[in-house]
C-alpha positions in Angstrom: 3.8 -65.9 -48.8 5.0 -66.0 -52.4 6.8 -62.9 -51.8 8.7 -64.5 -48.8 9.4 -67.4 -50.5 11.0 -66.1 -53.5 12.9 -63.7 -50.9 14.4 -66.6 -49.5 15.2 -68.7 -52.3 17.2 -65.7 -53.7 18.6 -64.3 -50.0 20.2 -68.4 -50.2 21.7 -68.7 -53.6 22.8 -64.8 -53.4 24.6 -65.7 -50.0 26.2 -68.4 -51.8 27.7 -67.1 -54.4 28.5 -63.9 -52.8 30.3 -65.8 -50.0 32.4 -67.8 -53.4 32.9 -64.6 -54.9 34.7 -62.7 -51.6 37.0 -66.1 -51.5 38.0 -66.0 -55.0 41.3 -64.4 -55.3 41.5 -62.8 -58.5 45.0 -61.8 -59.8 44.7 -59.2 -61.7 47.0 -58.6 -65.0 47.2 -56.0 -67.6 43.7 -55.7 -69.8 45.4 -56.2 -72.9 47.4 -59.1 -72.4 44.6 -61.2 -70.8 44.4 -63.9 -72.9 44.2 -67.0 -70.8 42.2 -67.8 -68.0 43.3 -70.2 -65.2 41.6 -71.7 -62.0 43.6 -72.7 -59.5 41.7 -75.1 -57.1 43.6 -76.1 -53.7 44.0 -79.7 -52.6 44.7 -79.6 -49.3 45.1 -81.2 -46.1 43.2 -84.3 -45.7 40.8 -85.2 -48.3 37.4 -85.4 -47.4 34.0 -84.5 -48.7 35.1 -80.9 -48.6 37.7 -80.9 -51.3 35.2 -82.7 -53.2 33.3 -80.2 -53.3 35.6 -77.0 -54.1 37.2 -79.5 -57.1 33.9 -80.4 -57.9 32.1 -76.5 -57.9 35.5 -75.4 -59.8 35.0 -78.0 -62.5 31.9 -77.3 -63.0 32.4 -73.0 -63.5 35.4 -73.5 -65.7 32.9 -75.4 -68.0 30.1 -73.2 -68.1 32.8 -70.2 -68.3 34.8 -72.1 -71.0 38.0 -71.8 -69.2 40.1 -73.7 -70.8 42.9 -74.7 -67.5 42.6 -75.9 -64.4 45.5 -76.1 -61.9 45.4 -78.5 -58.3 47.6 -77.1 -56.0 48.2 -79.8 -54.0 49.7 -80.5 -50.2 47.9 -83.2 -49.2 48.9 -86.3 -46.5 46.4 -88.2 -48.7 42.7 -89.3 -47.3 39.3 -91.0 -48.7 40.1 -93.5 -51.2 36.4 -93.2 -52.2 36.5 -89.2 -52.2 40.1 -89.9 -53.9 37.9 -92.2 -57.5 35.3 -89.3 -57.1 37.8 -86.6 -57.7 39.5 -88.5 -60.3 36.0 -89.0 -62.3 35.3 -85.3 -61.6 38.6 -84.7 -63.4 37.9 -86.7 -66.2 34.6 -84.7 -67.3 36.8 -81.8 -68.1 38.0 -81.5 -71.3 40.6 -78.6 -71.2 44.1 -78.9 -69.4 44.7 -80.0 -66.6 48.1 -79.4 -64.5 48.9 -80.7 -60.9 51.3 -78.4 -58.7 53.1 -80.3 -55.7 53.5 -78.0 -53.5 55.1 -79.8 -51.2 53.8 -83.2 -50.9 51.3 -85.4 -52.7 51.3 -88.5 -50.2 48.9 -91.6 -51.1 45.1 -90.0 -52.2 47.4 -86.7 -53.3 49.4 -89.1 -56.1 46.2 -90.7 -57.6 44.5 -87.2 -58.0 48.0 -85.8 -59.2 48.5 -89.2 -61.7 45.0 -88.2 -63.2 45.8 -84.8 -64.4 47.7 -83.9 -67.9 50.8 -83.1 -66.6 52.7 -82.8 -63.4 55.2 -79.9 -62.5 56.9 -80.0 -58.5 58.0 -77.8 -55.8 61.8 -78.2 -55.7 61.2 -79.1 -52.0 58.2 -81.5 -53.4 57.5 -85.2 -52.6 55.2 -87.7 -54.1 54.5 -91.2 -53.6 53.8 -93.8 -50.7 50.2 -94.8 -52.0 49.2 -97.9 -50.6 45.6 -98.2 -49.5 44.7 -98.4 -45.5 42.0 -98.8 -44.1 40.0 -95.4 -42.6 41.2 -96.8 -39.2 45.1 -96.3 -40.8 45.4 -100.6 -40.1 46.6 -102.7 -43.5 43.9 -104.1 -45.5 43.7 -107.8 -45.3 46.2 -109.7 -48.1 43.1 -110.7 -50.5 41.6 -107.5 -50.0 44.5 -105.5 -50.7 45.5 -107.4 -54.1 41.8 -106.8 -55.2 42.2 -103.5 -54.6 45.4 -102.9 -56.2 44.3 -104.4 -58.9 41.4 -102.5 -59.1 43.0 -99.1 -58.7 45.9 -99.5 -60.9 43.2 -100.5 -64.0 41.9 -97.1 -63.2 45.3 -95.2 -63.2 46.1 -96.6 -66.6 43.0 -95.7 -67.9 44.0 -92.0 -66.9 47.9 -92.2 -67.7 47.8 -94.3 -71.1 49.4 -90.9 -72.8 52.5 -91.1 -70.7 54.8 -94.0 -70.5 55.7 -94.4 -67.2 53.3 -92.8 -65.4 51.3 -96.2 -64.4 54.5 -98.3 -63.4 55.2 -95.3 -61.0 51.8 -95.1 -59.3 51.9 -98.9 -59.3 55.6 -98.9 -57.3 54.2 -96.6 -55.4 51.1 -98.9 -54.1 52.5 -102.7 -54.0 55.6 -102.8 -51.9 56.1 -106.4 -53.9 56.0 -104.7 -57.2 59.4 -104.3 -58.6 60.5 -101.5 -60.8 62.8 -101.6 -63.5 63.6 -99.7 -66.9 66.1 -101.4 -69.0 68.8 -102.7 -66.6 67.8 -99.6 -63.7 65.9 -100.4 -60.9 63.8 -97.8 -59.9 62.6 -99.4 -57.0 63.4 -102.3 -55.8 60.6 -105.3 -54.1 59.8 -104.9 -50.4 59.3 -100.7 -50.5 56.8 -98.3 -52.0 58.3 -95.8 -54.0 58.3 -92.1 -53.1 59.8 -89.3 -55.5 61.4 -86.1 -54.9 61.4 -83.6 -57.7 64.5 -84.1 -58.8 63.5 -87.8 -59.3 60.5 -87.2 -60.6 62.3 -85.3 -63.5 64.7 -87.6 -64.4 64.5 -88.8 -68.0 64.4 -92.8 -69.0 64.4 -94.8 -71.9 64.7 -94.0 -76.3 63.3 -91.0 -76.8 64.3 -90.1 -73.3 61.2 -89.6 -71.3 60.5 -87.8 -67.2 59.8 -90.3 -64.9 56.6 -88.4 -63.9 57.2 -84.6 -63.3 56.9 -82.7 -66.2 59.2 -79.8 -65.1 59.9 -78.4 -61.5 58.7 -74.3 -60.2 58.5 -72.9 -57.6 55.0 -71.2 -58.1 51.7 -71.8 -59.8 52.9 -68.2 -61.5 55.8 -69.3 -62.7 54.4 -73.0 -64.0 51.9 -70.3 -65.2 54.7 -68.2 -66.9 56.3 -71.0 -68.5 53.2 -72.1 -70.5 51.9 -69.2 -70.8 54.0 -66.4 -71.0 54.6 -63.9 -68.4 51.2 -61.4 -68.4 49.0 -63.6 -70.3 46.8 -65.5 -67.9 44.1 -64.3 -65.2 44.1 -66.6 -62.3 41.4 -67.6 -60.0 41.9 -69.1 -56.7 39.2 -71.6 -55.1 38.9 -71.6 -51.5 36.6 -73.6 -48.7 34.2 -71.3 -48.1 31.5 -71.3 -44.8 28.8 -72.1 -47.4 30.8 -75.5 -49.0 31.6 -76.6 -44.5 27.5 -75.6 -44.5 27.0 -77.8 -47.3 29.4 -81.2 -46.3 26.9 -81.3 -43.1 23.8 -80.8 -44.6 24.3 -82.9 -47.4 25.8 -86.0 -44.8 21.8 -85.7 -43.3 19.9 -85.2 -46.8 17.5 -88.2 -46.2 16.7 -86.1 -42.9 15.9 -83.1 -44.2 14.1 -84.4 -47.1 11.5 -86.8 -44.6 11.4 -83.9 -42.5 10.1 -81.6 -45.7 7.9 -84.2 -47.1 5.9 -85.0 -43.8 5.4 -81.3 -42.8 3.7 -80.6 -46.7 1.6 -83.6 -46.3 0.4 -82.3 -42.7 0.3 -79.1 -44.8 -2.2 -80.2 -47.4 -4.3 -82.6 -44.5 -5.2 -79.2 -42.6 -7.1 -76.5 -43.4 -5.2 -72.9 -44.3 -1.7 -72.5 -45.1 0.6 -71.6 -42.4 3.5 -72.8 -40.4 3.9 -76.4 -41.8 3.7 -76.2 -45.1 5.9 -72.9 -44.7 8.3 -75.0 -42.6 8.5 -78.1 -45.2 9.0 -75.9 -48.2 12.4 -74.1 -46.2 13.6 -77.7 -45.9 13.2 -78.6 -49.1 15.0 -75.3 -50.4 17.8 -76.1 -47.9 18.0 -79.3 -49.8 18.6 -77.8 -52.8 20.7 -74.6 -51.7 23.5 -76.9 -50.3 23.4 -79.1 -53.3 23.8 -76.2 -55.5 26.8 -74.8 -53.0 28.4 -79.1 -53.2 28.6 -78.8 -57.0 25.5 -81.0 -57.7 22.4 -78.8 -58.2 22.7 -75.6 -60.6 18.9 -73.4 -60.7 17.1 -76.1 -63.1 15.8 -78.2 -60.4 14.7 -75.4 -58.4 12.5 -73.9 -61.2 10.9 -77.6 -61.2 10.6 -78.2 -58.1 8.8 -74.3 -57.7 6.7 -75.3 -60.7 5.6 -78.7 -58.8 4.2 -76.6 -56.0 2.3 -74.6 -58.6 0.8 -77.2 -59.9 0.4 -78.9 -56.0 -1.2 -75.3 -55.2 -3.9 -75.2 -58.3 -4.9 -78.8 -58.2 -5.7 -77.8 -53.6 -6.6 -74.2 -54.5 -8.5 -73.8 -57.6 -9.3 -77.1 -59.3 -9.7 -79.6 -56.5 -10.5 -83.0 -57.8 -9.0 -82.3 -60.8 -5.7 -85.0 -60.4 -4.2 -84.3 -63.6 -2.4 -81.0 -61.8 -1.9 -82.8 -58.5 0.4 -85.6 -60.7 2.0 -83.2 -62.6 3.1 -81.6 -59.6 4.1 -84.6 -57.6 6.3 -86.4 -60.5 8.1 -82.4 -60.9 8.5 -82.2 -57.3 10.1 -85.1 -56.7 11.8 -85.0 -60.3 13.2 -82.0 -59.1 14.9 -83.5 -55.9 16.4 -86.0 -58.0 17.5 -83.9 -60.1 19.5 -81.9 -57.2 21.0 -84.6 -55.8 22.4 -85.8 -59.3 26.0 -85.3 -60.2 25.1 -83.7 -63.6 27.9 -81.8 -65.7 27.1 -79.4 -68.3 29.1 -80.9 -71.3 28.1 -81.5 -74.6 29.4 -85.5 -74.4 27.6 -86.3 -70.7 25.8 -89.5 -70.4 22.9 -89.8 -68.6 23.4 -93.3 -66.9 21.1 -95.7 -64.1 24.7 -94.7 -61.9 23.8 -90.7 -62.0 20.7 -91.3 -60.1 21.0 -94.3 -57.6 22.6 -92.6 -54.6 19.9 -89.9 -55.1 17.0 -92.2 -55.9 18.0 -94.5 -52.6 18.1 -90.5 -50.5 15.3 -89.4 -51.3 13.3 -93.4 -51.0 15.1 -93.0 -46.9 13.3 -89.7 -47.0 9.7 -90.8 -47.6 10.4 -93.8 -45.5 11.0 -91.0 -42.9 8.0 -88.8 -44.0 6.0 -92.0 -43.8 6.9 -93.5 -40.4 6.4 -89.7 -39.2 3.0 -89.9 -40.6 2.2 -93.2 -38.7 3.6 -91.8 -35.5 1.9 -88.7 -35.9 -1.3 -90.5 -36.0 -0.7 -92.5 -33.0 0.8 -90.3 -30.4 1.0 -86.6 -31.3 -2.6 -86.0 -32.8 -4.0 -85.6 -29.4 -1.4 -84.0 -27.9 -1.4 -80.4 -26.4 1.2 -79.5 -28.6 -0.3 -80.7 -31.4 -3.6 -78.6 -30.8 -1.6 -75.4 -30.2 0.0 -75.8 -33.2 -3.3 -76.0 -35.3 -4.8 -73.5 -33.3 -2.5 -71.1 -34.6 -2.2 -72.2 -38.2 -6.4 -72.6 -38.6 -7.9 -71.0 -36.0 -5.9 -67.8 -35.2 -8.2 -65.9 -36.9 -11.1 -66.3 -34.7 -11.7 -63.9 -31.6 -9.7 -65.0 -28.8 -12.9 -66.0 -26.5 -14.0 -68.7 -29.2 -10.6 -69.7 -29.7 -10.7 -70.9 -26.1 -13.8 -72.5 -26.2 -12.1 -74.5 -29.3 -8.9 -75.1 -28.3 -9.5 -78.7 -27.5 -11.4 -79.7 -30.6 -9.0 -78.2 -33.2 -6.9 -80.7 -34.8 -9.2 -83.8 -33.4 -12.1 -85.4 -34.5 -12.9 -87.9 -31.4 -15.9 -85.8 -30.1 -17.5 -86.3 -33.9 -18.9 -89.6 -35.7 -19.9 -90.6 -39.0 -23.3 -89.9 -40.0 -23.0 -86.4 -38.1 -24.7 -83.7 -39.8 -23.1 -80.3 -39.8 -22.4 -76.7 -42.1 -19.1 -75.9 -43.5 -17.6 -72.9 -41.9 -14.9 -72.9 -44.7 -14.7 -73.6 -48.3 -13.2 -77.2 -48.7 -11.0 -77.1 -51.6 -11.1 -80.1 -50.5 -9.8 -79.3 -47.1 -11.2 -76.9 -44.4 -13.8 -76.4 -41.4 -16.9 -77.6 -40.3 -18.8 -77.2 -37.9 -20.7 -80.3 -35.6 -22.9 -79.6 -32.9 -21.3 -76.6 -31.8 -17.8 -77.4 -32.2 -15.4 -77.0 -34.9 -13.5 -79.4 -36.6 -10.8 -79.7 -39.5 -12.3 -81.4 -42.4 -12.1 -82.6 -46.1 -14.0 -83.4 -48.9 -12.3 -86.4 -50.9 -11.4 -84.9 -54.4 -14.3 -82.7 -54.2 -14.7 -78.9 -53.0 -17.7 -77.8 -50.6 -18.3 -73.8 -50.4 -19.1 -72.0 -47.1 -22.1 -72.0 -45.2 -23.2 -75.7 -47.6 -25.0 -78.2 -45.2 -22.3 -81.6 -44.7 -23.1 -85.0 -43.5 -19.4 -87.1 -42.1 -18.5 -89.8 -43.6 -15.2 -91.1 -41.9 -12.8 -90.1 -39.2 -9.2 -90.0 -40.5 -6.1 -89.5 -38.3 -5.7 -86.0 -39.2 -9.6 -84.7 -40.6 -13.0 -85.6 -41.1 -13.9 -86.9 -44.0 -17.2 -85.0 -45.4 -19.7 -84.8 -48.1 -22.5 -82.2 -48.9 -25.6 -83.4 -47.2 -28.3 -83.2 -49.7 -31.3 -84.8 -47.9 
């Protein structure tokens, strides 16, 4: 079982960075003149989760790889204006050079994400501008709304642009059609339009020292913006794509609470039933697919899967070896659910990162929707599926598939149900109960456990409760 497990866990993150590592485009150049290294991270088409995540997972490598550029190659209509502050935060935690590439247009979202980069170089064909918020339905916000906004995004933009003198008024024409634009006695824009630039006006050089507009220069290529702060030869590049494992990842992560209810009630079943089998094998899968598409989204790196493999440990010795002990069955609990947090969390592996209550609140509020899940399965569980057919197949598998097939039949209908016993029933364990197992009760067999005790085979029991999923025994000492 470990052996499959760790198979698994491996086969997942292997797949995922193999499938990165076929999309990565490296361009090779001469050994001796490599001296820079670049990633180049598309942002394109609409934006959504999914360039989220490829910004997001590039960050992140060029970090840990101490790559010291980044370049957004961006054609983009614009999108999420919540996706849109993400990116730009995401930008912000990277501390080496940044450089936006308009490829051919940077429309509303693609302006803000450009605005919050070092500097900005254009395709001589390139556009950017036109970047007032709509709503998701593409109607105008409402007039109070809107100004709130506004106001609210253009404090962020000059937080971003504060180096560069124009850069603010520009992204602000370019969101409040009322907003007029001026420099000295030259109106840029003019009230009752949004702004949009071409490259040539995006060059064009104002004020005393004479300053561009907002483009910093304009190329015709990421190597040849490349070339001309580089040198020609001395840069590696690295392309980021969307792979099948970051479109994986954008669905499995929009259902997290799902998955993590789903995993939590099948390992509670799992520990309430005698033997190991399908659900606790089942329930761990989910939780791994938890954490092997937050790992592919840019969120979870291997740390939280070593704790959350360490929480089953200790989950394992405090069922298999020291029942009744607790201390293990804590530990285990506050790692394994550490460890989801942990995954979820948008952590970045710099040296001046803040952990902050913010880090941990949208994964704190998944993972409370997941054990409301786990428990609401639990109570319907209880009432509906415990006498079920299905249910007493599936336990008959799991806990009694190892008896001959003619006993099996004989027991198919008291496996996985305890309405035939009562308390006060004396019986023999036909199981060690560490604390869970079976017993057997006038000729029948039953699942069973013994509190935060452990009860060896063959030891005479006495029943002291029916619970929804066990009975509840004791050693019978009279």
């Amino acid at each position: 079982m470990r052996a499959a497990l760790h198979f698994f866990l491996k086969s997942i993150l292997f797949l995922a960075l193999l499938d990165s590592a076929l999309f990565a485009n490296e361009t090779p150049q001469s050994p001796q003149n490599q001296t820079t290294s670049v990633y180049v991270i598309p942002i394109e088409g609409q934006i959504t989760a999914s360039q989220l995540y490829i910004l997001r997972r590039g960050l992140k490598e060029a970090l840990q790889n101490e790559v010291p550029t980044i370049i957004l190659k961006i054609n983009t209509p614009g999108g999420a204006l919540d996706t849109t502050l993400k990116m730009m935060e995401a930008l912000e935690n990277f501390k080496g050079a940044t450089y936006a590439f308009v490829d051919k247009e940077a429309i509303s979202a693609g302006s803000y994400i450009a605005a919050a980069t070092n500097e900005i170089y254009l395709h001589p064909q390139g556009i950017i501008g036109a970047a007032a918020a709509i709503q998701a339905t593409g109607q105008e916000i409402p007039e109070t709304l809107k100004e709130k906004l506004n106001s609210y995004l253009r404090a962020r933009v000059r937080s971003y642009t504060k180096e560069h003198r124009y850069r603010a008024d520009v992204i602000r024409a370019m969101m409040d059609e009322n907003f007029e634009f001026k420099i000295g006695e030259k109106v840029i824009k003019p009230k009752g339009e949004l702004l949009t630039l071409t490259a040539d006006e995006a060059i064009q050089k104002y004020g005393d020292p004479p300053e561009s507009l907002l483009g910093s220069g304009i190329v015709k290529s990421v190597e040849e913006l490349l070339d001309l702060k580089y040198g020609k030869g001395n840069y590696t590049i690295k392309d980021f794509h969307l792979t099948w494992s970051e479109t994986l990842a954008k669905w499995l992560n929009s259902i997290t609470p799902v998955l993590l209810g789903l995993g939590l009630l099948l390992l509670f079943i799992e520990f309430k039933t005698p033997g190991f089998g399908i659900f606790g094998i089942s329930g761990i899968l989910l939780l791994l697919v938890v954490f092997a598409s937050s790992y592919v989204a840019g969120l979870a790196g291997y740390e939280a899967v070593i704790a959350f493999v360490a929480g089953l440990t200790f989950l394992a010795i405090e069922v298999l070896i020291f029942p009744g002990a607790i201390i293990f069955g804590i530990l285990g609990a506050i790692l394994l659910l550490g460890s989801i947090i942990w995954a979820l969390s948008d952590i970045w592996p710099t040296k001046d990162f803040k952990f902050t209550p913010e880090v941990f609140v949208d994964p704190i509020i998944d993972l409370t929707i997941g054990l409301i899940i786990a428990i609401g399965g639990i109570i319907l569980l209880g009432r509906f599926f415990l006498k079920s057919w299905l249910w007493n197949i599936l336990i008959l598998k799991t806990v009694v598939g190892k008896a001959p097939p003619e006993e099996a039949r004989t027991t198919r209908r008291e496996a996985g149900t305890s309405e035939s016993a009562e308390p006060s029933d004396h019986g023999v364990a036909i199981t060690d109960l560490h604390p869970s197992g079976e017993v057997e009760i006038k000729g029948r067999r039953y699942q069973a456990h013994a509190g935060t005790y452990s009860i060896k085979k063959g030891t005479n029991i006495i029943v002291v409760a029916k619970t929804g999923f066990a009975l509840k025994v004791k050693e019978d000492k009279s």
